[in-house]
N, C-alpha and C positions, 0 to 999 in steps of 0.2 A: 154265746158259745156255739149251740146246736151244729158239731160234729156229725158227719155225716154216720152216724152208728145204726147204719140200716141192716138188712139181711147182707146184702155184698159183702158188708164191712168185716162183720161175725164170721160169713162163708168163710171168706178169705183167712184170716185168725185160727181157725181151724184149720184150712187146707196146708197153711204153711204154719200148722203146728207152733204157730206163737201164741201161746195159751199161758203167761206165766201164772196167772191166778190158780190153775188147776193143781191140785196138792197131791191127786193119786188115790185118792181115797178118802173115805165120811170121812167127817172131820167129828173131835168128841165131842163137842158141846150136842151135836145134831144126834148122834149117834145115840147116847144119854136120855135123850129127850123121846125118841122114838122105842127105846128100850121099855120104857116106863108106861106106852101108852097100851090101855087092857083091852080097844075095840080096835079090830083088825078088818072091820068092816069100812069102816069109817070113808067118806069120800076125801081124796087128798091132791093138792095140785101143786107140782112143783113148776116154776115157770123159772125162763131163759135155766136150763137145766145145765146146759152142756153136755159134760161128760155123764154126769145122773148117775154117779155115786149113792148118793141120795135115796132117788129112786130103788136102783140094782139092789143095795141093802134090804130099804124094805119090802120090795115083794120077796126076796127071800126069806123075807123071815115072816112070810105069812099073810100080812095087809094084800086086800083081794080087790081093791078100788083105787087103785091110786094112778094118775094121768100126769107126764109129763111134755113141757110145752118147750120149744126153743125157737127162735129164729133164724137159725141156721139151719140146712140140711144133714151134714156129713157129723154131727154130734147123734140126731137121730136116728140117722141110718145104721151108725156104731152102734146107740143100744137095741136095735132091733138082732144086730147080729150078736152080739151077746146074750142077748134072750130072748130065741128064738120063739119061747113057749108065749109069751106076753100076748094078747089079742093088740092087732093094728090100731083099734079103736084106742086106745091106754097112750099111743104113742101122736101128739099134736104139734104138728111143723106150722107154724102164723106167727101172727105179732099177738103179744099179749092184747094189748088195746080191743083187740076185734072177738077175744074169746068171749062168747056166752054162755053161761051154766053157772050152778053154786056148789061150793065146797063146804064141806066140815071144818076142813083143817087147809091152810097152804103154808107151803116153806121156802121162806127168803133165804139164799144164800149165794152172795155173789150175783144178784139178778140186778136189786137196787142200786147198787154202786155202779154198774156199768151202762144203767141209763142216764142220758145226759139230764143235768142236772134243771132244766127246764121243763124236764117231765114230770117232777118229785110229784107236785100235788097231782096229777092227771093219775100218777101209780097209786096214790091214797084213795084217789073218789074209787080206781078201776077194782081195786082190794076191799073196800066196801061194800061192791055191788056184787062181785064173784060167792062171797063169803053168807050163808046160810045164817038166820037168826043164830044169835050165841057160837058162831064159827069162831075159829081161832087163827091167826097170824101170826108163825112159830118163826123165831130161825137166827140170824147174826146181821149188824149191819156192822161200817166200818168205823171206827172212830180216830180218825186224825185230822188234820184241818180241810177245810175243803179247799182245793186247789183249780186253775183251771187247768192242770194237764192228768189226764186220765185216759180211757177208764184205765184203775177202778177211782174214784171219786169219793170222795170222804163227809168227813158231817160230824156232830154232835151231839151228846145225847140233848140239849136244850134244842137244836133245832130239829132232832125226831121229836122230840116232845112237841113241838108247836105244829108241826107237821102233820103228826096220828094223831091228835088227842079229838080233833074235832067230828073223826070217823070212828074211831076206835077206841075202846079202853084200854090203857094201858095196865099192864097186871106186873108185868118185871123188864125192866129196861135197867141191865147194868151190865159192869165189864165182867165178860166171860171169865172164869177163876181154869176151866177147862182148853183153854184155846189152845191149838198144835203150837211150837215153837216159833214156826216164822211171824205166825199172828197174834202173839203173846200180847198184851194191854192194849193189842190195835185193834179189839172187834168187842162188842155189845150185843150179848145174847136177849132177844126179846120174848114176849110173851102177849099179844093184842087180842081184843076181842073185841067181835061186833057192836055195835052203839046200836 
């Protein structure tokens, strides 16, 4: 398959505002999950962010270490001017692949499915190594068949099982009972931990 889904590829997707994955705002499964968490310290990475809805939520509501990554420019440059106050450092324009550091917490949504699907295991070992003893791997992936015409790119919960299970524990892999309307039985809320 390996689609060219480089930085160009995203830039452009953005600049000409063909974005249909973007919903407008959290979505509630994520929204839910973040609501509940009691450490606001916590380090958190959101990667291929986009628009970082995500994000924008929760440092408003408090979380004081959280970093978001995208490969494209014009999604990052958006949240900086929507939150002017955020330190530069918080905001990381690269390729996932090349980030070094460890997190507590990272949150999938909409990252996994729009890498080509040649990368899956490269994004397991890379989510291993990011993630701190006992870190966590929060977020949705997609659940319908996997096609070759994408992103976004589909799966199933038996091939996420075969996929994370040799990196990570699995804690809760099932279909979101919370998902917005367009994504209704078509997305899988997880819950992973460090191995």
């Amino acid at each position: 398959m390996m689609m060219k889904l480089n930085s160009d590829y995203w830039e452009n997707r953005y600049q000409n505002n063909d974005i249909g994955w973007d919903c407008g705002g959290i979505t509630t499964p994520l929204k839910e999950y973040f609501d509940q968490l009691p450490d606001k310290n916590i380090k958190i990475l959101i990667p291929g962010a986009g628009n970082g809805y995500e994000f924008e939520y929760i440092v408003n509501n408090g979380f004081t270490n959280v970093f978001v990554l995208d490969y494209a420019q014009t999604p990052i440059q958006n949240l900086k001017e929507k939150l002017p106050n955020i330190d530069d450092n918080f905001f990381i324009f690269g390729d996932f692949f090349d980030l070094e550091d460890n997190f507590d917490l990272i949150v999938e949504q909409t990252f996994f499915c729009a890498l080509d699907v040649n990368l899956r295991s490269k994004y397991v070992e890379k989510m291993h190594s990011l993630l701190k003893p006992n870190g966590k791997l929060i977020g949705l992936l997609f659940q319908f068949p996997l096609t070759e015409v994408g992103p976004p790119f589909g799966g199933s919960i038996n091939e996420y099982q075969n996929l994370f299970s040799n990196y990570l524990t699995i804690k809760k892999l099932e279909t979101a009972y919370n998902s917005i309307k367009p994504r209704k039985e078509n997305e899988l809320f997880f819950i992973f931990t460090k191995k």
